[in-house]
C-alpha positions as CSV (number, residue, x, y, z in Angstrom):
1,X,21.1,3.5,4.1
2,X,22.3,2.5,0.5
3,X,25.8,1.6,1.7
4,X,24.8,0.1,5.0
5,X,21.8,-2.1,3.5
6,X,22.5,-2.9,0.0
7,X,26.3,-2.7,0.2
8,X,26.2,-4.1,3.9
9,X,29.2,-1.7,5.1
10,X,29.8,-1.3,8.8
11,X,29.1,2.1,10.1
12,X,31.4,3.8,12.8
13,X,30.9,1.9,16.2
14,X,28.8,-1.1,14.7
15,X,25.7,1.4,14.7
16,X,22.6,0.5,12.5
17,X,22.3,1.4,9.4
18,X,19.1,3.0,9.6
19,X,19.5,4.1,13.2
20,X,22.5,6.3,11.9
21,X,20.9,7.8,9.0
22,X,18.2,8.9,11.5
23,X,20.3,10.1,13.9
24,X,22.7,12.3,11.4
25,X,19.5,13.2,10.0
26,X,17.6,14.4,12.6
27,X,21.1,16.5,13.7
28,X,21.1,18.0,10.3
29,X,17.7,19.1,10.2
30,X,17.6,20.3,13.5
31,X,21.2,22.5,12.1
32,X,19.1,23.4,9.7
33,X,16.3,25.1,11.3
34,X,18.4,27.2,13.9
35,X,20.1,28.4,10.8
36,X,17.2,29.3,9.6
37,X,17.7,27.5,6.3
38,X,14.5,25.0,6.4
39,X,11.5,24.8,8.8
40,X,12.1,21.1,8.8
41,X,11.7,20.7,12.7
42,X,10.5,23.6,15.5
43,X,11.3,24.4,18.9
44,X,7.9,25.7,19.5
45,X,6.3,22.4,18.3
46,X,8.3,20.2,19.9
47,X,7.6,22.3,23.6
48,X,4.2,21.7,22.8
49,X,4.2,18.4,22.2
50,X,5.4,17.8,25.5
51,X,1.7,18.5,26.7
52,X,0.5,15.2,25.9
53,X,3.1,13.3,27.6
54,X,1.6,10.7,30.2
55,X,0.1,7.5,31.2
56,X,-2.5,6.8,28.8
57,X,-3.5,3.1,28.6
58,X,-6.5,2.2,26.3
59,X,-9.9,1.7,27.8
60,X,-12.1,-1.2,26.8
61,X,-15.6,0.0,25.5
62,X,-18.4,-1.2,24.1
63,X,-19.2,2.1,21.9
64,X,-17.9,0.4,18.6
65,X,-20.8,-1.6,18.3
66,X,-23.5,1.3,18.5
67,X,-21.5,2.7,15.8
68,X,-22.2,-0.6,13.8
69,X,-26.3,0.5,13.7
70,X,-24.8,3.2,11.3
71,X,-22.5,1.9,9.3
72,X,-24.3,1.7,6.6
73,X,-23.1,4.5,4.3
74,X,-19.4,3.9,5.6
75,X,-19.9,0.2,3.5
76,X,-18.9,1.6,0.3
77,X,-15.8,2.6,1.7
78,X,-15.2,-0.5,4.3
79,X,-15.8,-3.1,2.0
80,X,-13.2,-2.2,-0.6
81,X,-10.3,-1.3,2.2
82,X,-11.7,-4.8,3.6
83,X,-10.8,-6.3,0.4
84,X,-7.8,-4.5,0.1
85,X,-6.4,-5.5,3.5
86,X,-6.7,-9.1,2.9
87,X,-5.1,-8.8,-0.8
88,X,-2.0,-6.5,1.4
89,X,-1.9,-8.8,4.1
90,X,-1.7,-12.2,1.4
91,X,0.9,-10.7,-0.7
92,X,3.1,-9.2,2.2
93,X,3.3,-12.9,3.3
94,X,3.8,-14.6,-0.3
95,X,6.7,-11.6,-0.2
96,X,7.7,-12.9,3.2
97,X,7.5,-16.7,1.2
98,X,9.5,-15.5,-1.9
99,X,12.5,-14.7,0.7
100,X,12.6,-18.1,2.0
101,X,10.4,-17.5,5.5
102,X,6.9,-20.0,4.9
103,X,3.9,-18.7,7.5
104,X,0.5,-19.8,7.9
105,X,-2.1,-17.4,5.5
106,X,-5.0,-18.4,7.3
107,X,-3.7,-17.9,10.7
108,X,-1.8,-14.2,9.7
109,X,-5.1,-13.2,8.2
110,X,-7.5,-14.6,11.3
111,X,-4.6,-12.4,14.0
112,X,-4.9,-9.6,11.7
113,X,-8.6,-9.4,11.6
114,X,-8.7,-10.1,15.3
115,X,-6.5,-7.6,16.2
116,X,-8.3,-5.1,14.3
117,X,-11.9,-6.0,16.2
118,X,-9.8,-6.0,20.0
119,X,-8.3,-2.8,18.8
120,X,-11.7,-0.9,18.1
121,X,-12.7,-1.6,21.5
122,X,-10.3,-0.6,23.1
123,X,-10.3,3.2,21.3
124,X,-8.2,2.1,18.3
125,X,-9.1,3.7,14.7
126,X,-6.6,2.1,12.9
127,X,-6.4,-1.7,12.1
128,X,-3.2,-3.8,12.6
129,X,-1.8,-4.7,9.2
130,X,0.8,-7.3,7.5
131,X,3.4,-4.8,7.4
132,X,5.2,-4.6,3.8
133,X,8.9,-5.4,3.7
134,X,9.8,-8.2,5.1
135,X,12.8,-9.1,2.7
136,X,14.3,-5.4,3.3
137,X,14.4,-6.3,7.3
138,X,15.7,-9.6,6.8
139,X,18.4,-8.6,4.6
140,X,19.8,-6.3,7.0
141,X,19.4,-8.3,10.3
142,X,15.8,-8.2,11.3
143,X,14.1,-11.7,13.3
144,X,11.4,-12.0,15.2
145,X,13.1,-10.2,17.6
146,X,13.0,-7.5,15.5
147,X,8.9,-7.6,15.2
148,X,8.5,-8.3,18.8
149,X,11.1,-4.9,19.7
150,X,9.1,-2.8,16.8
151,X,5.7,-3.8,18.8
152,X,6.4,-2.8,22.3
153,X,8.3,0.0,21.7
154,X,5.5,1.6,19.8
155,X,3.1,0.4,22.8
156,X,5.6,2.6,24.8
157,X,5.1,5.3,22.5
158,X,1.1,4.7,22.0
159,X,0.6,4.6,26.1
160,X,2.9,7.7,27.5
161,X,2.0,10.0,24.8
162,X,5.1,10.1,22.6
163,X,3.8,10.5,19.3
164,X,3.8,14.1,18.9
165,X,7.0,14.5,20.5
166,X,8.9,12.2,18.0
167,X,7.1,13.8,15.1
168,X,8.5,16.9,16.1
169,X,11.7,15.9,17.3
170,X,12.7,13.6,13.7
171,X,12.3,15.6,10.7
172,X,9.8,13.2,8.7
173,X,12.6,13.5,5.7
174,X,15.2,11.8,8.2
175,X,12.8,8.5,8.1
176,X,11.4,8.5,4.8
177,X,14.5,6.9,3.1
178,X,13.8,3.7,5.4
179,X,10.7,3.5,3.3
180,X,12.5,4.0,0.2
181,X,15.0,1.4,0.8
182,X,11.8,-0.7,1.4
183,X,10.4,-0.1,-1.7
184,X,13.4,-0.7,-3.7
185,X,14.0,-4.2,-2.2
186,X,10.3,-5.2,-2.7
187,X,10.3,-4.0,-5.8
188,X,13.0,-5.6,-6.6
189,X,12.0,-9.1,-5.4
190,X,8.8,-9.0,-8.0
191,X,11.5,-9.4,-10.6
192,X,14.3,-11.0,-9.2
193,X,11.4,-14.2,-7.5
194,X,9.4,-14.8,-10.7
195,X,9.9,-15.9,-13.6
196,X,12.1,-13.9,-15.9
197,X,9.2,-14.2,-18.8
198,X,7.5,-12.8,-16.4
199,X,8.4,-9.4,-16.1
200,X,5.7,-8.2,-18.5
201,X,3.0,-9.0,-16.4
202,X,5.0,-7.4,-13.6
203,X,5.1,-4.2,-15.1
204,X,1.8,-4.1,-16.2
205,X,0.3,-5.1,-13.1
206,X,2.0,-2.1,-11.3
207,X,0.5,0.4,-13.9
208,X,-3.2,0.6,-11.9
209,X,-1.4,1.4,-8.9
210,X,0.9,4.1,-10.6
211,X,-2.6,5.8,-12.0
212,X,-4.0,6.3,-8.4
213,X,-1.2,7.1,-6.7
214,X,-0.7,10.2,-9.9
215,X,-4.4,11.2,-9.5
216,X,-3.9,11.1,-5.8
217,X,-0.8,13.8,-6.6
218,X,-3.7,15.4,-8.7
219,X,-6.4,15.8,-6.1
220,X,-4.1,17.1,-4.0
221,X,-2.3,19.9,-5.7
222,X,-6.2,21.1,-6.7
223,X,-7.2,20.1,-3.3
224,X,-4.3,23.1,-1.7
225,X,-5.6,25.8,-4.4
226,X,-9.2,24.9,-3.2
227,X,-10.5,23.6,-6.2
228,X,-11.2,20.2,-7.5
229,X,-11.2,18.2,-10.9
230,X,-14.9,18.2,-11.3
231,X,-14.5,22.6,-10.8
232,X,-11.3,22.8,-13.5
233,X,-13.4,20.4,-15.9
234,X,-12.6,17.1,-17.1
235,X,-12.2,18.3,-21.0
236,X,-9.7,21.6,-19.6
237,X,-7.6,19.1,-17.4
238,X,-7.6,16.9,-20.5
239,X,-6.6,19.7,-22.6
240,X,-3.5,20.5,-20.9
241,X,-2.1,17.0,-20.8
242,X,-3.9,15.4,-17.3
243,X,-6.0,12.7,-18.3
244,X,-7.7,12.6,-15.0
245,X,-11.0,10.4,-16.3
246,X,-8.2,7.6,-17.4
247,X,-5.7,8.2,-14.2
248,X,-9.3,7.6,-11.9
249,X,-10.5,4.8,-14.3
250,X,-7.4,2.8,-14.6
251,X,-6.6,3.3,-11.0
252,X,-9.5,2.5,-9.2
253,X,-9.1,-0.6,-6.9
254,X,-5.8,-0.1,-8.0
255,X,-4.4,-3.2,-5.8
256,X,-7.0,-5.3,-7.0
257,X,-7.0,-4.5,-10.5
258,X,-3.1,-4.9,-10.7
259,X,-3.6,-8.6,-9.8
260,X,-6.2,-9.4,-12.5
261,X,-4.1,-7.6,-15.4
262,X,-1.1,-9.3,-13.6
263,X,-3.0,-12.4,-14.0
264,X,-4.2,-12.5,-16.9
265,X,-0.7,-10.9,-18.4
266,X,0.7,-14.4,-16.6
267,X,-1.2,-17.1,-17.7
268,X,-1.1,-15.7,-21.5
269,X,2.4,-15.8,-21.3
270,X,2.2,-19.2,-20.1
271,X,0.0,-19.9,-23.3
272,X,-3.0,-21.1,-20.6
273,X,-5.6,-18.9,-22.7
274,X,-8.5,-20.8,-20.8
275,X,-7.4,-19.4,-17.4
276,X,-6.4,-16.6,-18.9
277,X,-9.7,-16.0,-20.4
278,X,-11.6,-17.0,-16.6
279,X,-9.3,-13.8,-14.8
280,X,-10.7,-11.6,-17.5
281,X,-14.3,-12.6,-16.5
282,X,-13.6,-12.0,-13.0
283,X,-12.6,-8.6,-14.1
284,X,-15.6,-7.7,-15.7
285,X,-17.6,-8.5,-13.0
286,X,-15.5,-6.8,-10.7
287,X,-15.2,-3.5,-12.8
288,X,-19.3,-3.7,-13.5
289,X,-19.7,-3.4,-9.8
290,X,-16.9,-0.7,-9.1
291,X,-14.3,-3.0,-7.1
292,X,-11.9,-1.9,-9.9
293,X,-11.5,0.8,-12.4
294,X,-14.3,2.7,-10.4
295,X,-14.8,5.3,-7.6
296,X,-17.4,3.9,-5.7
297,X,-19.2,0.1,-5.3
298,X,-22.8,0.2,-7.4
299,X,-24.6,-1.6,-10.7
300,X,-22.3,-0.6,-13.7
301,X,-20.1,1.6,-12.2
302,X,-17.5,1.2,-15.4
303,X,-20.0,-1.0,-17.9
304,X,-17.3,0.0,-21.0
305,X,-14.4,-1.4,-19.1
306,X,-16.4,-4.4,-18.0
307,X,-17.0,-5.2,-21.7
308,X,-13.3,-5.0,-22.8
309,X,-12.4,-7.4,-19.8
310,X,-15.5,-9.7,-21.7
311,X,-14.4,-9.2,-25.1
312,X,-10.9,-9.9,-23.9
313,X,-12.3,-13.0,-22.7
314,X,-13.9,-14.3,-25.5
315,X,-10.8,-13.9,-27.4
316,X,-9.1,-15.8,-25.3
317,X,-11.7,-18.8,-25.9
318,X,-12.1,-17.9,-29.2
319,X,-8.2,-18.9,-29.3
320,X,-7.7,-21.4,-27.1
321,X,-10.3,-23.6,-29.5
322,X,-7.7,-22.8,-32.5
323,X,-4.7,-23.9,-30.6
324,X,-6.2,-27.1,-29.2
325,X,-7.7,-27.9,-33.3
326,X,-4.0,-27.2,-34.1
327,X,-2.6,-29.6,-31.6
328,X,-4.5,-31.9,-32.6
């Protein structure tokens, strides 16, 4: 995928890049497993997903909304994935902006929501979403086309019961580097489409989602010994070098709290102390009420954190005042 995508090499026959890797892939693994080297990929699991093969079209109902009466509970969790989807869906199209393709915000967002409501009643759990990337399929040949190919095939998949038998005919590490080759081209493009001063504010705003995504590791590893951070202790887990309270604190609301720092990281470099000063209020609101740097949504969730994001602030009023006397 490296030398077909970055490199833009042909591969033998003018296959795809990606379809190749995939292919060669799911032959190795597949070698693999009759060799008895990896467990990669099974015959018994791939003869039984052949059971769920079919015509299954989605049937419209009206159950979602009786589920509304108890939602409730669930809003702790809905609103910040709410919040999070917009924020996902708004930078997947500034991406999509940044690599010279302009779309309509308000229409993207108003499609996305849309199809997210049409999909529930029809028997959908999962929402649509702005799907991350766009630069990475652009760069290697993907148009509208592309987007239109990607949606139809998986309604093929979706409506004759195909899931399970691709799962277990594609070892999932035959598909992963698509998402890795994704990653590096995004991740590239937050450097290489801002300015190069910056980069700071870059970095910094990745560092909440780099804490969530390591406790997440965490919580999983004690999760499969049947255990949990609260069980080890806090003070043991910090004794050995995990600093789980910090990982959960700085990583909560991680996407949302990586565009304040980001924020505030920018317009300080841009010497705007005023704005900068404005993002750091928002901040401590939204860390008082658990949108970032918390676990859960309630009344000072992470009060501490909420009064650094103030203090920060205030400096930054505090200084702005000096510079504009000085100017003067």
């Amino acid at each position: 995928m490296l030398v077909a995508w970055t490199a833009n090499v042909r591969m033998p026959g003018g296959l795809p890049g990606g379809l190749m890797a995939v292919i060669v892939g799911t032959i190795l693994g597949w070698g693999a497993s009759l060799l008895g080297w990896s467990d990669y990929v099974q015959a018994g699991a791939l003869a039984k997903s052949l059971d769920q093969f079919g015509l299954r079209l989605p049937v419209f109902s009206t159950d979602v909304w009786k589920g509304l009466t108890q939602i409730a509970p669930l809003l702790v969790t809905a609103i910040p994935l709410g919040i999070y989807n917009f924020t996902e869906g708004m930078n997947n199209v500034e991406s999509a902006s940044a690599a010279g393709d302009n779309y309509n915000l308000r229409k993207i967002l108003l499609a996305d929501g849309l199809g997210a409501i049409v999909g529930s009643m029809l028997g959908s759990p999962f929402p649509p979403a702005v799907y991350i990337g766009h630069p990475g399929w652009k760069a290697v040949g993907g148009r509208i086309g592309y987007s239109l190919a990607t949606g139809a095939a998986i309604a093929i998949v979706c409506f004759l019961g195909l899931t399970a038998m691709l799962l277990a005919l594609i070892p999932l590490v035959a598909i992963l580097p698509i998402l890795l080759y994704i990653g590096l081209v995004i991740g590239a493009q937050a450097f290489q489409a801002s300015p190069a001063k910056h980069a700071p504010a870059i970095v910094l705003a990745l560092i909440p989602n780099i804490a969530e995504w390591a406790k997440t590791q965490i919580d999983g590893a004690l999760g499969a010994a049947g255990t949990n951070a609260a069980q080890v202790g806090l003070d043991k887990l910090a004794g050995n070098g995990v600093l789980y309270k910090g990982l959960e604190t700085v990583g909560g609301g991680s996407v949302l709290a990586g565009m304040v720092l980001g924020a505030m990281a920018v317009f300080i470099i841009d010497n705007r102390l005023k704005t900068a000063a404005a993002w750091a209020f928002v901040g401590a609101i939204l860390s008082y009420i658990g949108l970032i740097h918390g676990a859960q949504l309630g009344w000072a969730v992470s009060p501490m954190v909420a009064v650094g994001y103030l203090m920060f602030g205030v400096t930054c009023v505090f200084l702005s005042r000096g510079k504009l006397q000085a100017s003067n």
